[in-house]
C-alpha positions as CSV (number, residue, x, y, z in Angstrom):
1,X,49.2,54.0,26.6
2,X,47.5,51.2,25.4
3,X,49.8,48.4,23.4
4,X,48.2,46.0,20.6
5,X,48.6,42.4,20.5
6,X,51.2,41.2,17.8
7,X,50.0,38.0,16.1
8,X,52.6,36.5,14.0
9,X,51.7,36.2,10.2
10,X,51.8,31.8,10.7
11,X,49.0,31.9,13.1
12,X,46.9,34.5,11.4
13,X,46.6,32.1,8.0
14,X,46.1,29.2,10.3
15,X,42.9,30.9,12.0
16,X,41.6,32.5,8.1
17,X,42.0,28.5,6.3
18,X,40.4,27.2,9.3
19,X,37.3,29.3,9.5
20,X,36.9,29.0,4.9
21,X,36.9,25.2,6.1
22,X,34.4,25.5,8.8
23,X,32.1,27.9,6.4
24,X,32.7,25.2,3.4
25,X,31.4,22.1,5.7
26,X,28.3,24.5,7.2
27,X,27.1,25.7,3.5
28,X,27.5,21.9,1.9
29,X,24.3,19.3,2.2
30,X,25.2,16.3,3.1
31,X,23.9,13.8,0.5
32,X,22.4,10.2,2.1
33,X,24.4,8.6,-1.0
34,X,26.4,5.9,-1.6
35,X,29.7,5.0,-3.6
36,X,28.3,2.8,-6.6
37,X,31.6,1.0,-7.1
38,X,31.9,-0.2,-3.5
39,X,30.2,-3.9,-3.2
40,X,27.9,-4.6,-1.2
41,X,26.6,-0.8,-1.6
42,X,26.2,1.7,1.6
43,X,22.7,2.5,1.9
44,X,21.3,5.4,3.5
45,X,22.6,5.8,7.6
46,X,20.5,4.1,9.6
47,X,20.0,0.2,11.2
48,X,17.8,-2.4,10.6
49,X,16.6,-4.2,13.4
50,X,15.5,-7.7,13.9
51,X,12.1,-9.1,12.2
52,X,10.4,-8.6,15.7
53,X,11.4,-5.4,16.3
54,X,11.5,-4.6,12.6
55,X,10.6,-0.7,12.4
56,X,8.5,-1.2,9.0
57,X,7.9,-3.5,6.0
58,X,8.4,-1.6,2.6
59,X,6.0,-2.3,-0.6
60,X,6.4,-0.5,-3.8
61,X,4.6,-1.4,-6.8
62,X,4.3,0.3,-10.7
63,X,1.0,2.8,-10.8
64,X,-1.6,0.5,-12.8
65,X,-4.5,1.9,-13.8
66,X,-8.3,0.8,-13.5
67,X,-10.5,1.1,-16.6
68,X,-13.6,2.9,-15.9
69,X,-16.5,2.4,-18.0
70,X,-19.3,5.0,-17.7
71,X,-22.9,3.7,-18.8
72,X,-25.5,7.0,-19.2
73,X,-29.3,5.7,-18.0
74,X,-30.4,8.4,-21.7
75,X,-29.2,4.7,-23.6
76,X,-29.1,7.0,-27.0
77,X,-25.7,8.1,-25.4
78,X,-23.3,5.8,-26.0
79,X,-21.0,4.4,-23.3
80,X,-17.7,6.0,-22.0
81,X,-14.3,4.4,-21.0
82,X,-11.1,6.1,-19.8
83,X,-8.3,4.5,-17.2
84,X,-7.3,6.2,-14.1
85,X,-4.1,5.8,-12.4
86,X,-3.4,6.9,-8.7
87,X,-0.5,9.3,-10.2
88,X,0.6,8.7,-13.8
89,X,1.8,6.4,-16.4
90,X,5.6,5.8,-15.5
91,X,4.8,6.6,-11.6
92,X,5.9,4.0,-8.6
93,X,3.4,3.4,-6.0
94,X,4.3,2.3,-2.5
95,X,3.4,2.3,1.1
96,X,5.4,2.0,4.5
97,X,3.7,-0.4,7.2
98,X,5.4,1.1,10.2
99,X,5.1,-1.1,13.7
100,X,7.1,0.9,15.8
101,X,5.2,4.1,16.5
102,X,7.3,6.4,14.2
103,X,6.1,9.7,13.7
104,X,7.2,10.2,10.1
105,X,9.2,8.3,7.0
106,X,12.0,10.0,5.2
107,X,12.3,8.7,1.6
108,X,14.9,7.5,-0.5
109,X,15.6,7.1,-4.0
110,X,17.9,4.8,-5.7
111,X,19.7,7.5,-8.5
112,X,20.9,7.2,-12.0
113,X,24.4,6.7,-10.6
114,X,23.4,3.6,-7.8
115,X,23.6,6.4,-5.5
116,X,20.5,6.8,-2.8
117,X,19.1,10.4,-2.5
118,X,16.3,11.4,-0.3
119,X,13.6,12.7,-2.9
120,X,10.6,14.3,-1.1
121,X,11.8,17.3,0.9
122,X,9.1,16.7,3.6
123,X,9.0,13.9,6.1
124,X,5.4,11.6,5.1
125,X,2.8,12.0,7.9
126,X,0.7,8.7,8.5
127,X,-2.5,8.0,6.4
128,X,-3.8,5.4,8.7
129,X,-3.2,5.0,12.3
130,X,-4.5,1.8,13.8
131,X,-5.7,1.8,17.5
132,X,-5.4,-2.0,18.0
133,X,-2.1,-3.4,18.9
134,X,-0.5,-6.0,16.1
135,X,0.3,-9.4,16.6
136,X,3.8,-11.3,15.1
137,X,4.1,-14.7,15.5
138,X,7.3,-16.2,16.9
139,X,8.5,-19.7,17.3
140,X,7.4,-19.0,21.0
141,X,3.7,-17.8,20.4
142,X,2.5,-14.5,19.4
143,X,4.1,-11.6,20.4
144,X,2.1,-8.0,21.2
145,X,3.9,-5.1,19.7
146,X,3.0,-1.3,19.5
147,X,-0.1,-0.5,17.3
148,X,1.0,-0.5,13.6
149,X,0.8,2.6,10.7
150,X,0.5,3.4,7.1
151,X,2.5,5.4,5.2
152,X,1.5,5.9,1.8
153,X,3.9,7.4,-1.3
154,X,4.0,8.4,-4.7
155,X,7.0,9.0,-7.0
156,X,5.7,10.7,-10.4
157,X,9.0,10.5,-12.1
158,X,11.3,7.7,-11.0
159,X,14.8,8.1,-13.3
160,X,14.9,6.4,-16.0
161,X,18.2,4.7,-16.3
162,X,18.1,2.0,-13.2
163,X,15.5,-0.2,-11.7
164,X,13.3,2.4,-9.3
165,X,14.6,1.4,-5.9
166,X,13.1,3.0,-3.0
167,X,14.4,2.7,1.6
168,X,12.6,4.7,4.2
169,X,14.0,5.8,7.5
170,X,12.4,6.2,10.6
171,X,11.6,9.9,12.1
172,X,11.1,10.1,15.9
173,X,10.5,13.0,17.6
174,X,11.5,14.9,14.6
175,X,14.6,13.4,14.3
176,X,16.4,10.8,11.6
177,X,20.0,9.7,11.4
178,X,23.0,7.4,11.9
179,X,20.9,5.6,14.4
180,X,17.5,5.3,13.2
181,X,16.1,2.0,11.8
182,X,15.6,1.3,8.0
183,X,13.1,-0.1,5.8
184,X,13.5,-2.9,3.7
185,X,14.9,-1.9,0.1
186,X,11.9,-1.9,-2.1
187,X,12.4,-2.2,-5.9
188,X,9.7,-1.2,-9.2
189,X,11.3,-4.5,-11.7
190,X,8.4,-6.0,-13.2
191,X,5.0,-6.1,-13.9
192,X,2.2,-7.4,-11.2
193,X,0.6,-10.7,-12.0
194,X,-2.7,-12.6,-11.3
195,X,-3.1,-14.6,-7.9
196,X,-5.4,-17.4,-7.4
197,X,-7.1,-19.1,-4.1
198,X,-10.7,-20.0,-2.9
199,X,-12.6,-18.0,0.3
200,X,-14.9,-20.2,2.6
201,X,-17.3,-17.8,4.0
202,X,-19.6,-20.4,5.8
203,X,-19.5,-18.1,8.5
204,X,-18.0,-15.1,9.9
205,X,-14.6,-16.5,10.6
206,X,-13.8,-16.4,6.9
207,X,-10.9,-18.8,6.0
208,X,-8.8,-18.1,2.8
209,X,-6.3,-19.8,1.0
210,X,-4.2,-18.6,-1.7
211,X,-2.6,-20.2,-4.6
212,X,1.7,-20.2,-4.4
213,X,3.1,-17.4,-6.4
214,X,6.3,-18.0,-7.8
215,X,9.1,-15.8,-6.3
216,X,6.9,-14.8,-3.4
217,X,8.2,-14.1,0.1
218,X,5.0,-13.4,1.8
219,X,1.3,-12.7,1.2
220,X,-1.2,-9.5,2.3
221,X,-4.6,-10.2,3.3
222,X,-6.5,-7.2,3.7
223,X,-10.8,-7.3,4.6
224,X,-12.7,-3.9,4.2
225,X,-15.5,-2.0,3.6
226,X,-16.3,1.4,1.9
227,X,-16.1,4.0,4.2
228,X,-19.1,6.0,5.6
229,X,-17.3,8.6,4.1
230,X,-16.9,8.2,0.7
231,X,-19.1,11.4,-1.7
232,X,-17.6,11.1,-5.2
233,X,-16.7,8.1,-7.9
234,X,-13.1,9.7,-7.8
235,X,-12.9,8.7,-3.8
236,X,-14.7,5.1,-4.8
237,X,-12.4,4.4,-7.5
238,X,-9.6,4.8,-6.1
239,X,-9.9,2.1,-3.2
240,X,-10.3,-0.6,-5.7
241,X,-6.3,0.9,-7.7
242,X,-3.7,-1.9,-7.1
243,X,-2.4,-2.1,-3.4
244,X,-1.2,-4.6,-1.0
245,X,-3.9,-2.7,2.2
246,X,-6.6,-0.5,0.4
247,X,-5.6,3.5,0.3
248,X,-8.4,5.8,0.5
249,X,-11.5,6.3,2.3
250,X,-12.2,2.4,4.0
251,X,-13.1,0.9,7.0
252,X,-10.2,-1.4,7.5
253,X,-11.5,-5.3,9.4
254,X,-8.6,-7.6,9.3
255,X,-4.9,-6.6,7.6
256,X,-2.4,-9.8,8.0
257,X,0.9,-10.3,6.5
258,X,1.8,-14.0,6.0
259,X,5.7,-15.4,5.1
260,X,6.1,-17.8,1.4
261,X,5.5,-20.9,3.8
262,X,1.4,-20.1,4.7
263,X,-0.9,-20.8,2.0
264,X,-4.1,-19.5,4.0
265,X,-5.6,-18.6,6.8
266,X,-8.7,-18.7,8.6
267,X,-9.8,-15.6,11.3
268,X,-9.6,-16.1,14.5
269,X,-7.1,-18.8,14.3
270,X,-3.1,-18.5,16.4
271,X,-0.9,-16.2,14.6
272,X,1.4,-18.4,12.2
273,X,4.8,-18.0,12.8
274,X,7.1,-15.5,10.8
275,X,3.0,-13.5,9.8
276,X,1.8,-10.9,11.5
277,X,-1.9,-9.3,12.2
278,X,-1.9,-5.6,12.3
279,X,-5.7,-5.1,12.6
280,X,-8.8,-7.4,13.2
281,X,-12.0,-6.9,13.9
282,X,-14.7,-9.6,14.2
283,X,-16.8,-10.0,11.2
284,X,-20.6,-9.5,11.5
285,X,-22.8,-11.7,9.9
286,X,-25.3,-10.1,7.5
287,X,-22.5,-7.9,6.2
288,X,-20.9,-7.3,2.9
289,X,-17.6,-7.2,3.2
290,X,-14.3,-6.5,0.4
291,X,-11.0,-9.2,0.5
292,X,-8.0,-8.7,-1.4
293,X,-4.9,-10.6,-1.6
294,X,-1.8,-9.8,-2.9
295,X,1.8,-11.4,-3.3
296,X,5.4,-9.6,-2.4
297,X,8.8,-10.6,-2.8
298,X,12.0,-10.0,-1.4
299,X,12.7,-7.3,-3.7
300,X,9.6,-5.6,-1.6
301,X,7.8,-5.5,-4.9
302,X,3.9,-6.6,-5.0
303,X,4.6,-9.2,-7.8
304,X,0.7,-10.5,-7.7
305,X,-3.1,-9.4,-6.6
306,X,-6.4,-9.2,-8.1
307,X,-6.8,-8.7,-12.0
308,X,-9.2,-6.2,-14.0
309,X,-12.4,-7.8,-14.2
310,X,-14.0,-11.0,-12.8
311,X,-12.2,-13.1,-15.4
312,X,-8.8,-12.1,-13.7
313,X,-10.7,-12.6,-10.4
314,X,-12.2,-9.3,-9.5
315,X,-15.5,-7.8,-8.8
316,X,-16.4,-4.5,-10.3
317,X,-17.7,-1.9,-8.0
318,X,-20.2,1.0,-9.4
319,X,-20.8,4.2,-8.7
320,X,-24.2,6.4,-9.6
321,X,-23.9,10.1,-10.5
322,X,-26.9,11.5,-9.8
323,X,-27.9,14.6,-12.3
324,X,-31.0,16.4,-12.6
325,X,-29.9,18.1,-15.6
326,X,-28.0,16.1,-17.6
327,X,-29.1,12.6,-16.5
328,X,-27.8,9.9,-14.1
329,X,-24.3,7.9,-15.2
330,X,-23.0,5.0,-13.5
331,X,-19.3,4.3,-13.4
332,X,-17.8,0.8,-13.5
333,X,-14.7,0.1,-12.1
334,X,-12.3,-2.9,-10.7
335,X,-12.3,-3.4,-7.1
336,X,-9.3,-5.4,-7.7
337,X,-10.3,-7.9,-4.6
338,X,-13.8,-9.9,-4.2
339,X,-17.0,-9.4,-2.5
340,X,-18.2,-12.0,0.1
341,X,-20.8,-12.2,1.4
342,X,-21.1,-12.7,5.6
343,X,-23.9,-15.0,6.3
344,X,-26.5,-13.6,3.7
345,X,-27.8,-14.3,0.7
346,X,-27.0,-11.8,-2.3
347,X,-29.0,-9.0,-2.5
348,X,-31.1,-7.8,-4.9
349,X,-29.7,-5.4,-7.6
350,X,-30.4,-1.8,-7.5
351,X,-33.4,-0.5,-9.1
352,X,-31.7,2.0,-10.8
353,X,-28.3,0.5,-11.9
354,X,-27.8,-1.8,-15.1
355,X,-26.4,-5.0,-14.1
356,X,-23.5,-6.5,-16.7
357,X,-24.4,-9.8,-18.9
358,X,-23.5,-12.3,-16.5
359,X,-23.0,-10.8,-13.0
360,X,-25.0,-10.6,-9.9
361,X,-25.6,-7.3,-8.2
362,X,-24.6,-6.8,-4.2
363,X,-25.8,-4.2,-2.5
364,X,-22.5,-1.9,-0.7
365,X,-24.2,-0.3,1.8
366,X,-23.1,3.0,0.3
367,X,-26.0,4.9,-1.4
368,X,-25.6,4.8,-5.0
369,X,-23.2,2.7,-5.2
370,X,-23.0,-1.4,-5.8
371,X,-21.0,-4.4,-6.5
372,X,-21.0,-7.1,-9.2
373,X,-19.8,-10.4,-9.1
374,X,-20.5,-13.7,-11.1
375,X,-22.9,-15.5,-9.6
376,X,-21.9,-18.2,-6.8
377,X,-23.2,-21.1,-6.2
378,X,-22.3,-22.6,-2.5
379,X,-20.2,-21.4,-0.1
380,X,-17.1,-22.0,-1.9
381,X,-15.6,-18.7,-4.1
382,X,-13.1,-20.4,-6.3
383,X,-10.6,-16.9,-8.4
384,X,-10.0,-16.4,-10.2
C-alpha cells in the first residue's frame, strides 16, 4: 500500500506566496529609471570610464532645417522654396562617437518625471565604421586607441514638459548592463548659433582656426567630400543638415575633436592634448574638398556651426534634376560648412546651372551637382 506525503498547511502557503513572488518579479520590466527627488540623480546602470578609455562622446542637437530653393531652367516658372528637416519640427538630433569597438548603443530618455527610460526598443547599429585607428592626446604624447564609430539617432517626439535629455550605453556582444560604460548626458536647451574662424588652404595641410564660442567645451572639425554614391537631391541635401561629422552619403578625410583651450589646428600637426583625431586622410592637391566646424558644450549640446547661407558663413551646394519631360530644376541648398579649394584655382561654373548674384561656382566632382561660394581673393577664407 502506498502512503502520501503529509505537508503541513504552514509550509504549503509558504511554497504558493513564494512562487506569486517569483511570477510577479519574472512578468515585471525593469525600468532603467531614476528617483527624481534623490540629488544628485541615478542615471541609467552602467560606468563611465576615464577620458582615455572613454567608451563614446554624446552630441545631441534640435532638428534645424535647410531651406531649399528650387530654380526651373523654363524661367516663365517661377521659383520654389520649402525647408527640410532630417525628422520634424520639434525632433532632437544626435549622434554617438563610439571609440571602444561597441557593437551597438542602447538609448535613453530623460522622462516627464526626471526619470531616464530607454526609448528605442532596438539597440542602434553603426552608420559609419572607420578603418583607421584614432588618436587622443595625453599629457604624455598621443595615445593609439581602437578604430572609432558613428552612431546616428533621431527622437521625433521628445516630451514636452523637461529639457530633452538623452545617455547611451554600451552593447557588447549583445549584452548591456550594471557594468557597461555610459555616454556623456547630452541635453536639447537651446538654439545653435553662428561660429566664426579663417581656413589657410596654401597647401594641402589645411590649417584652421576658429573663433571662441562662449560656453564651449570643445570643437568638431570635420573635412569631406560627396560621396561617389550620392543619386538624388534628397541624399545631397541632407549632408549639408546641421551636424557636428556629416550624416549621409560622404567620403569622410579628417574628423578631430578639440577641448575649449585649442583655437585651431593645422593637419598633420601632434595631437593637442585633451583632442582627439578619429580619421585622417592626406589631402590631395587639385581637390575640392567640404570643412565644417562646429562648437559643443558640456551639456553635450552643439551650441554653434555654420549658418544658412554665405552671410552666416556657408556655401550653398546645388543639385540638377534632370527631366526630359517636364524640364531641368536645380535645387539650392546650405552646405552648412565651406568649400576650399586644395591647391587649384576655382573652377568654372557649370554650363547648365544659374549662378546666384554674387557667388562663384565650384565644380563637386558629382555630376549635376555644384557649389557656390563668394568669391575669394588670396589664400585666406575669412567666415563668416
Amino acid at each position: 500500500m502506498s502512503q502520501r506525503l503529509r505537508i503541513p498547511p504552514a509550509i504549503v502557503a509558504t511554497l504558493v506566496m513564494a512562487v506569486v513572488g517569483i511570477g510577479a518579479i519574472g512578468c515585471e520590466k525593469k525600468l532603467a529609471g531614476i528617483d527624481p527627488s534623490l540629488s544628485p540623480p541615478r542615471f541609467p546602470e552602467g560606468v563611465r570610464d576615464t577620458l582615455e578609455g572613454a567608451p563614446s562622446d554624446l552630441v545631441v542637437w534640435p532638428d534645424i532645417p535647410n531651406p531649399v530653393r528650387i530654380e526651373y531652367a523654363d524661367t516663365t516658372k517661377p521659383d520654389e522654396f520649402f525647408e527640410r528637416y532630417r525628422k520634424g519640427e520639434g525632433a532632437s538630433i544626435g549622434c554617438v562617437l563610439d571609440y571602444v569597438e561597441s557593437t551597438g548603443y542602447q538609448m535613453f530618455r530623460r522622462e516627464s518625471g526626471g526619470g531616464f527610460r530607454r526609448y528605442l526598443d532596438f539597440d542602434l547599429t553603426a552608420s559609419r565604421r572607420w578603418a583607421d585607428r584614432n588618436l587622443f592626446g595625453s599629457p604624455q604624447g598621443s595615445l593609439v586607441l581602437p578604430p572609432a564609430q558613428l552612431f546616428a539617432f533621431t527622437d521625433p517626439a521628445p516630451p514636452a514638459q523637461t529639457i530633452p535629455g538623452y545617455m547611451g550605453r554600451a552593447v557588447l556582444s549583445g549584452i548591456s548592463g550594471a557594468t557597461s560604460r555610459l555616454t556623456n548626458l547630452g541635453e536639447v536647451a537651446g538654439a545653435v548659433g553662428l561660429i566664426g574662424g579663417s581656413i589657410d588652404n596654401r597647401d594641402s595641410l589645411l590649417e584652421v582656426t576658429w573663433d571662441p564660442v562662449a560656453g564651449a567645451k570643445g570643437y568638431w572639425l570635420h573635412i569631406f567630400q560627396p560621396g561617389n554614391n550620392l543619386r538624388t537631391s534628397f541624399e545631397a541635401i541632407e549632408t549639408g543638415l546641421v551636424a557636428p561629422v556629416a550624416i549621409g552619403k560622404v567620403r569622410d578625410l579628417f574628423i578631430g575633436y578639440f577641448p575649449a583651450a585649442v583655437a585651431g589646428y593645422k593637419l598633420g600637426d601632434p595631437v593637442p592634448t585633451g583632442a582627439r583625431i578619429l580619421f585622417y586622410r592626406v589631402l590631395r592637391g587639385g581637390n575640392i574638398v567640404i570643412l565644417r566646424v562646429s562648437a559643443v558644450d558640456a551639456a553635450g549640446q552643439l551650441i554653434a556651426t555654420h549658418g544658412r547661407d554665405p552671410t552666416e558663413g556657408s556655401d550653398l551646394g546645388a543639385w540638377l534634376e534632370e527631366n526630359r519631360d517636364a524640364g531641368n530644376r536645380t535645387l539650392f541648398f546650405p552646405l552648412r560648412a565651406l568649400v576650399v579649394e586644395v591647391l587649384v584655382p576655382e573652377s568654372p561654373s557649370p554650363a547648365r546651372v544659374a549662378t546666384p548674384v554674387g557667388l562663384s561656382a565650384v565644380e563637386s566632382g558629382v555630376p549635376g551637382m555644384a557649389y557656390y561660394r563668394p568669391a575669394q581673393a588670396g589664400s585666406l577664407r575669412v567666415f563668416p
